[in-house]
C-alpha positions, -999 to +999 in steps of 0.1 A: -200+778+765-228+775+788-240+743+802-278+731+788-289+721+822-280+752+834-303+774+808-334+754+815-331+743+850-354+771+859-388+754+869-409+786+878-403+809+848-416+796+812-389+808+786-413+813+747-394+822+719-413+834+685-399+844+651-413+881+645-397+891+612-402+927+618-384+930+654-363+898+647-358+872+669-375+879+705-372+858+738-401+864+766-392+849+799-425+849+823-438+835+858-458+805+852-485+823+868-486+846+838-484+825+813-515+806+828-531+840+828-524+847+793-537+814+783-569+820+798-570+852+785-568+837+751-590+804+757-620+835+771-618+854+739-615+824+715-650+812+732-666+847+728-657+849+695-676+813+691-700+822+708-709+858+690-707+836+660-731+812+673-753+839+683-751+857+647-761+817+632-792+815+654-805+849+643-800+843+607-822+812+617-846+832+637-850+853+608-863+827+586-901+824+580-926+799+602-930+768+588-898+769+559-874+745+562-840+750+553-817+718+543-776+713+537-762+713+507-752+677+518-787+669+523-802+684+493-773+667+468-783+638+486-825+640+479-817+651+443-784+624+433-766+650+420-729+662+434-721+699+446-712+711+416-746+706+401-760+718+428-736+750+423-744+752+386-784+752+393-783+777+415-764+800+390-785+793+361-819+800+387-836+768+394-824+759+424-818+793+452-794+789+477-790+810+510-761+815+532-765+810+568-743+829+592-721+838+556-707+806+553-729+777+553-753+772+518-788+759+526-818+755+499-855+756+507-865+719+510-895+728+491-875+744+464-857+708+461-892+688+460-901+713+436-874+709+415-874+669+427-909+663+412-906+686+380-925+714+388-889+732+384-877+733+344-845+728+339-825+730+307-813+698+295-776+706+292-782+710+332 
């Protein structure tokens, strides 16, 4: 049996194991050099990818009409002292419209909720 110190006494390469279940067990031995490369690599694309998505956000914003202004579902559950699910329910049943920016985040129209706020928006009573 091999001595531990003897395995991993090697300072300059970087020994990475990973669990591949198709190829089985695999061990990739690389300079440090390399490895730093590769995590570079990585950290570049992660931050395009962030910033493509950042990009796609602000043109869904730019696409929005002068002078409307959008609010959070936080915000608007807030205004109106109702919970998300409410808030959910409305906009399925047609009083309140939400819009997705950058296909994830829900906004409403904040003058949709002062509509809605001050009663100029019916809603059903079992709302």
């Amino acid at each position: 049996m091999r001595d531990n110190k003897q395995n991993f006494h090697f300072k300059k390469n970087v020994i990475m194991q990973s669990d591949n279940r198709i190829l089985g067990n695999q061990l990739v031995v690389m300079s440090r050099e390399d490895l730093d490369a590769l995590v570079n690599e990585m950290a570049q694309n992660i931050v395009a990818a962030q910033t493509k998505n950042a990009q796609n956000d602000l043109e869904t914003w730019m696409n929005v009409p002068e002078g409307e202004r959008f609010i959070t579902r936080e915000e608007a559950a807030h205004i109106l002292h109702v919970n998300f699910t409410t808030l959910w329910r409305w906009d399925k049943q047609g009083h309140l419209h939400s819009r997705k920016i950058g296909g994830r985040r829900v906004m409403y129209k904040y003058s949709d909720v002062l509509a809605l706020l001050n009663g100029e928006i019916n809603k059903s009573k079992d709302v």
